[in-house]
PLY file of the C-alpha trace (Angstrom):
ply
format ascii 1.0
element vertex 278
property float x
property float y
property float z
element edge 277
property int vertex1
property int vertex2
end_header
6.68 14.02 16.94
9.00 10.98 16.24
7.41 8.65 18.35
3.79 9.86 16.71
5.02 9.38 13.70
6.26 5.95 14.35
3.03 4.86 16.28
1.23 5.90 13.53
2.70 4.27 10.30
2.95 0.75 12.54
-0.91 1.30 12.98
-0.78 1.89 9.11
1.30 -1.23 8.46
-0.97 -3.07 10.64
-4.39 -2.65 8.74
-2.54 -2.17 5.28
-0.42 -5.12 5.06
-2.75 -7.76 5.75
-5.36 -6.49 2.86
-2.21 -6.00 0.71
-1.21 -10.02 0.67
-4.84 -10.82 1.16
-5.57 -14.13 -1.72
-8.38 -11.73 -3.43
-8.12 -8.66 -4.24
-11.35 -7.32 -2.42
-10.11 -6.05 1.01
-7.27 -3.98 -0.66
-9.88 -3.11 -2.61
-11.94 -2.09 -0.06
-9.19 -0.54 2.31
-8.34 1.76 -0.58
-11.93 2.79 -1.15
-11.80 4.27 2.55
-8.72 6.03 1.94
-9.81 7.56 -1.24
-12.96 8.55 0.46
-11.10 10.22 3.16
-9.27 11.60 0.22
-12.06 13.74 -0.89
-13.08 15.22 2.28
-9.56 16.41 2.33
-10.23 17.65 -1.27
-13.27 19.74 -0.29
-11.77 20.75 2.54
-8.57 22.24 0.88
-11.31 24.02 -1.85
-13.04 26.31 0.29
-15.83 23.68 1.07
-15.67 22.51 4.65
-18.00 20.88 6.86
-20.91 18.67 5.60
-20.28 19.78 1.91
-16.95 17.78 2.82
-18.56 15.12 4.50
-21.01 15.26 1.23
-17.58 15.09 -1.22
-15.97 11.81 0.96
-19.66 9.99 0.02
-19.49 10.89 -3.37
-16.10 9.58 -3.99
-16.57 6.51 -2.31
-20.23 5.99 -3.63
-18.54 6.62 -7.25
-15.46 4.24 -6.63
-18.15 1.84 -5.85
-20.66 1.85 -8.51
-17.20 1.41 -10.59
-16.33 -2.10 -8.58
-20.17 -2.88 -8.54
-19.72 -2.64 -12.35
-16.96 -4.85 -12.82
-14.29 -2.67 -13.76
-11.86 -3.88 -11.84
-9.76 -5.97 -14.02
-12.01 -5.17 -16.59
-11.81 -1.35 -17.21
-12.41 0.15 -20.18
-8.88 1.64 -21.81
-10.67 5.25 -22.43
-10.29 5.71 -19.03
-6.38 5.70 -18.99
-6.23 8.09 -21.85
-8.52 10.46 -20.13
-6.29 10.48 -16.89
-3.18 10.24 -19.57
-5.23 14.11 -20.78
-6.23 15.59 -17.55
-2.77 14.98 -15.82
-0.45 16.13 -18.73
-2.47 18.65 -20.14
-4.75 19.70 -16.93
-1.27 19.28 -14.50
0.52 21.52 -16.62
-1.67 24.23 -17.14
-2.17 24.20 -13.53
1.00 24.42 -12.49
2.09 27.23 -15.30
-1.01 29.51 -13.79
0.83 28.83 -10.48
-0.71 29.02 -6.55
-2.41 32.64 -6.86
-4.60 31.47 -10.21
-5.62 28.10 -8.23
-8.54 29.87 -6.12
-9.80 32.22 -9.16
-10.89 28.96 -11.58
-14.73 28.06 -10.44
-15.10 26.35 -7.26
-17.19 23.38 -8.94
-14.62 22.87 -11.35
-11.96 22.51 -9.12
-14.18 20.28 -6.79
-15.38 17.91 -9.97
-11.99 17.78 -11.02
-10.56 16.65 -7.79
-13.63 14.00 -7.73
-13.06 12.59 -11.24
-9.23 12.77 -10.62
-9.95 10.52 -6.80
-12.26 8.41 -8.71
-9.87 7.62 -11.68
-6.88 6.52 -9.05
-8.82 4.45 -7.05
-9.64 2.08 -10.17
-6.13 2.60 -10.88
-5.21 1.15 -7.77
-7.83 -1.11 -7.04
-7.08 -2.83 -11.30
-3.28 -3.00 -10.33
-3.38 -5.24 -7.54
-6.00 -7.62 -9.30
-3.06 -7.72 -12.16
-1.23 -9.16 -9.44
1.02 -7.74 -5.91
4.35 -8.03 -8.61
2.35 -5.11 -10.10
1.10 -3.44 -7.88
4.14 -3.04 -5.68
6.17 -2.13 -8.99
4.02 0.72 -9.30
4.44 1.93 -6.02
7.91 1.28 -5.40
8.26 3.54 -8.81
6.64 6.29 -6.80
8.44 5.77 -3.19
11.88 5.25 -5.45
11.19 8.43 -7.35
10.95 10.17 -3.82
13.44 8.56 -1.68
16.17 9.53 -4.65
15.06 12.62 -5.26
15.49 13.83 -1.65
18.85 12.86 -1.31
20.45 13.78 -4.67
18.55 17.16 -3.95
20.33 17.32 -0.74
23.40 16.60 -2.26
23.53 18.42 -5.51
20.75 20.45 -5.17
21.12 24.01 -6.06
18.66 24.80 -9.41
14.94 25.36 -7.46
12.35 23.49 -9.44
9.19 25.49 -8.53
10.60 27.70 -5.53
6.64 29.47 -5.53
5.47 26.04 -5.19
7.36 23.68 -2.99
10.42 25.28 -2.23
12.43 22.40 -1.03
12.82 20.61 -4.69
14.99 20.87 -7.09
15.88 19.88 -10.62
18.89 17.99 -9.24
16.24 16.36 -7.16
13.70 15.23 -10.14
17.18 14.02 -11.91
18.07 11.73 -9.38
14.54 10.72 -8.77
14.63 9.44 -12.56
18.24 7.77 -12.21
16.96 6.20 -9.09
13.89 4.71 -11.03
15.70 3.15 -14.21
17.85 1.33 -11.42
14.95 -0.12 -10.01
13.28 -1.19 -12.96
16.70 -2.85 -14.11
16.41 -4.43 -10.96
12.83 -5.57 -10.89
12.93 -7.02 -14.34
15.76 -9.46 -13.36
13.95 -10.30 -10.72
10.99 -11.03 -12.74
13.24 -13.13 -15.03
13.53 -15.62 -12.13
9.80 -16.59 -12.41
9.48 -16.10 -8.89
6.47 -13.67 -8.92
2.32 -13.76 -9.31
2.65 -11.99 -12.99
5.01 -9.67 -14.86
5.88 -6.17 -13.15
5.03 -2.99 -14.84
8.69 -2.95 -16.11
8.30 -6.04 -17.57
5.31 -5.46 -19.64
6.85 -1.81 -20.67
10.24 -3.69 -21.78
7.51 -6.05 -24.01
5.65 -3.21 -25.34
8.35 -1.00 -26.33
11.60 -2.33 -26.13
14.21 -1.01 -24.01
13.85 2.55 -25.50
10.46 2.61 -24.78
10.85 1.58 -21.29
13.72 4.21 -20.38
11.20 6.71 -21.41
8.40 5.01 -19.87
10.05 5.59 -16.89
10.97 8.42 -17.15
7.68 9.88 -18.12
6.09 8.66 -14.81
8.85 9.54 -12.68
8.22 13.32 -13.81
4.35 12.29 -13.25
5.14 11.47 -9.28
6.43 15.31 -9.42
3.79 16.49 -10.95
1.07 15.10 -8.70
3.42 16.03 -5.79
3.59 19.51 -6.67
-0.19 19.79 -7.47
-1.24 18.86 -4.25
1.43 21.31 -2.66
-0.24 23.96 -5.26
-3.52 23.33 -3.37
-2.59 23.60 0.03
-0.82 26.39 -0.20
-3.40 28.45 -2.14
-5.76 27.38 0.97
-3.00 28.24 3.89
-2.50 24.48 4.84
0.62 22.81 5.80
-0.96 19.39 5.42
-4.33 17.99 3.72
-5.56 17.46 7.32
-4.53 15.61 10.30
-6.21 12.06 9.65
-2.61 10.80 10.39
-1.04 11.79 12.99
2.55 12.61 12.38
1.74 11.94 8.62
-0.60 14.96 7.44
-3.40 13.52 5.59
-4.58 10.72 3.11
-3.68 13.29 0.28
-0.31 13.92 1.86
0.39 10.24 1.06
-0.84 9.66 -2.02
-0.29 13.16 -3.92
2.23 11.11 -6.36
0.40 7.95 -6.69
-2.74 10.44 -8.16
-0.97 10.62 -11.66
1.26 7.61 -11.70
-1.18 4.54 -11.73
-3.09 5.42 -13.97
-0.65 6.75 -16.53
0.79 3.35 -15.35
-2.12 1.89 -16.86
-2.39 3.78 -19.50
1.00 3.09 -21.18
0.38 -0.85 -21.19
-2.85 -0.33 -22.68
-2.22 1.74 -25.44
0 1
1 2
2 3
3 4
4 5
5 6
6 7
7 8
8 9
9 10
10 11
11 12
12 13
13 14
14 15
15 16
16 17
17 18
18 19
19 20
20 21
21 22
22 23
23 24
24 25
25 26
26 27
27 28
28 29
29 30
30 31
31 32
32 33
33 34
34 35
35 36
36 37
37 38
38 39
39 40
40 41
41 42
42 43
43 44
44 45
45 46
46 47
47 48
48 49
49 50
50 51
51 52
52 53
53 54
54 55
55 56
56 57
57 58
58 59
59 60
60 61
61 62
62 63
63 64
64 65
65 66
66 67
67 68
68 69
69 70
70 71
71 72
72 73
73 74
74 75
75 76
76 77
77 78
78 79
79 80
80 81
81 82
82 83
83 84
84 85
85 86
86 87
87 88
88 89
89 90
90 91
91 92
92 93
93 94
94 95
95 96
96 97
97 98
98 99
99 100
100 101
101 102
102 103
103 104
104 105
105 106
106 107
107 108
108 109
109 110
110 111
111 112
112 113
113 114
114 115
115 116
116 117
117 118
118 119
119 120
120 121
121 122
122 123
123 124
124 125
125 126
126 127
127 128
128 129
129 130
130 131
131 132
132 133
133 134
134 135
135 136
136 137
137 138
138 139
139 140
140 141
141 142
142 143
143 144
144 145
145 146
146 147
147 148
148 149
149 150
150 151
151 152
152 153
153 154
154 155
155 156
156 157
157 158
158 159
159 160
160 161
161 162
162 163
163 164
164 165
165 166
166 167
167 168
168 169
169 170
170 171
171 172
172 173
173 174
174 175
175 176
176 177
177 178
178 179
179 180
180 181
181 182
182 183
183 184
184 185
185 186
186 187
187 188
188 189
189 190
190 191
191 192
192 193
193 194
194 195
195 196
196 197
197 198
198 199
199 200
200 201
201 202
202 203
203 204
204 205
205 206
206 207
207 208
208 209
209 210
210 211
211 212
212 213
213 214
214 215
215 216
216 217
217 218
218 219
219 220
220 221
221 222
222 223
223 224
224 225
225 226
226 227
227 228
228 229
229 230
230 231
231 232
232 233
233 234
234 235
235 236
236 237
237 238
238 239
239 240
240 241
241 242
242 243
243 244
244 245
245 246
246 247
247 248
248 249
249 250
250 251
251 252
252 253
253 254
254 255
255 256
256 257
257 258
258 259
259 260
260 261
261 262
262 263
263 264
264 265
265 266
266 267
267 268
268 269
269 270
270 271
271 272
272 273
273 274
274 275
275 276
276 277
C-alpha cells in the first residue's frame, strides 16, 4: 500500500507540477477542469446515481466549468459568486452537518446532486481565478488548507481527547481543529514576511487580508477558513458514510478519489475569494 501510494502521488507530481509553474494560467486551468470533472462522477456516484447518470454528472461539471472560462470569468468573476459560496458553505455546511449522516439520504436526490454540481462548479473558478492572481496566491491558499491538516493531525494526536463529530469522522478532535488554526496564523506570519521581500509574482492571500482588515481582521480571516477546511472535510466524510464508502472512489490508487483530495479546498477558495472581495 506504501509503495502504491508513493507511485501514485509521483505520477500526480508529475502531470501537476508542470501545469502549476506553467507562464499562463491555461493548463492549470485545464488540469483542474479534469479533476473537477472526475469530481462529479464521484459526486453522483456517492448520491445513489451510478453508472451513466455519473458519467452524465462528470460532463456537466466540466461542460459548466467551461462555459465559465469560455466566458471570461477567470480573473474576471463576478463578486456575487463568492458571497453565494460564502451562503451555501456557512449556512448550507452547517445545517448539513447539524441534521448529521442519517438525514443526508432523506433530502431529495436532485437537490443533493445540484448542490454538489453548483458547489464543483463554484471551486473550480475558485481555483482556476487564484492561480491567474498569481502562484504566490494560489499556493497561499493551498498551503492554508494542507497547514490546517498537517497541524491538526498531530496536535490531535497529541492532545486529542474532546471528539469533534465522533458520528461523523471519528478520528478528529477539537484539540485537532485548535492546532489546525495555531498552525495557520504561523504560516501566514510567515508568508507575509516573505512577501515583504518582494520576491514573489503578487501579494499572498495573507497579504491582501492584512491590507483589508488589519491584523485583527486577518487573525480572524484565518481563522474563519481554517474552520472552513473542517467543514468541507467533514461534509465529504458526511457523504460517504451515508452511502457505505470508505473513499469517493479509487481514481487514485493509494489516495481514494479526486474528492478525497480536495474535500477542504471545496469551501476554502472560494471563501478565500470571497473575503478579499467584499
Amino acid at each position: 500500500m506504501l509503495k502504491q501510494r508513493i507511485i501514485t502521488a509521483v505520477l500526480m507530481l508529475l502531470v501537476l507540477l508542470p501545469a502549476l509553474f506553467a507562464q499562463a494560467p491555461w493548463p492549470f486551468a485545464l488540469l483542474t477542469l479534469v479533476m473537477i470533472a472526475a469530481a462529479g462522477w464521484e459526486w453522483f456516484r456517492l448520491n445513489g446515481a451510478p453508472g451513466v447518470p455519473a458519467l452524465a454528472g462528470g460532463v456537466v461539471v466540466a461542460a459548466g466549468s467551461a462555459a465559465m472560462w469560455q466566458i471570461g470569468w477567470i480573473g474576471h468573476s463576478p463578486g456575487v459568486l463568492w458571497q453565494l459560496a460564502l451562503l451555501l458553505w456557512v449556512l448550507g455546511g452547517a445545517w448539513v452537518l447539524h441534521r448529521g449522516v442519517a438525514a443526508w439520504p432523506q433530502a431529495p436526490s436532485l437537490l443533493r446532486l445540484a448542490g454538489g454540481v453548483l458547489l464543483l462548479w463554484l471551486a473550480w473558478l475558485a481555483i482556476a481565478e487564484a492561480r491567474a492572481r498569481g502562484l504566490n496566491f494560489l499556493l497561499s491558499v493551498f498551503c492554508l488548507v494542507w497547514m490546517a491538516d498537517i497541524a491538526a493531525y498531530f496536535s490531535g494526536r497529541a492532545f486529542g481527547r474532546r471528539k469533534l463529530a465522533p458520528a461523523i469522522s471519528p478520528g478528529k478532535s477539537w484539540e485537532g481543529v485548535w492546532g489546525g488554526m495555531a498552525g495557520v496564523l504561523a504560516l501566514a506570519l510567515a508568508w507575509i514576511a516573505f512577501d515583504r521581500q518582494g520576491l514573489a509574482d503578487g501579494p499572498s492571500l495573507y497579504t491582501l487580508l492584512l491590507q483589508r482588515g488589519g491584523p485583527l481582521g486577518l487573525i480572524v480571516s484565518c481563522l474563519f477558513l481554517a474552520a472552513l477546511s473542517v467543514v468541507g472535510d467533514l461534509f465529504e466524510s458526511l457523504v460517504k458514510r451515508s452511502a457505505g464508502a470508505k473513499d469517493s472512489s479509487a481514481l487514485l490508487p493509494g489516495h481514494g478519489g479526486v474528492l478525497d483530495r480536495i474535500d477542504a479546498l471545496l469551501p476554502v477558495c472560494p471563501l478565500a475569494l470571497a473575503l478579499i472581495s467584499a
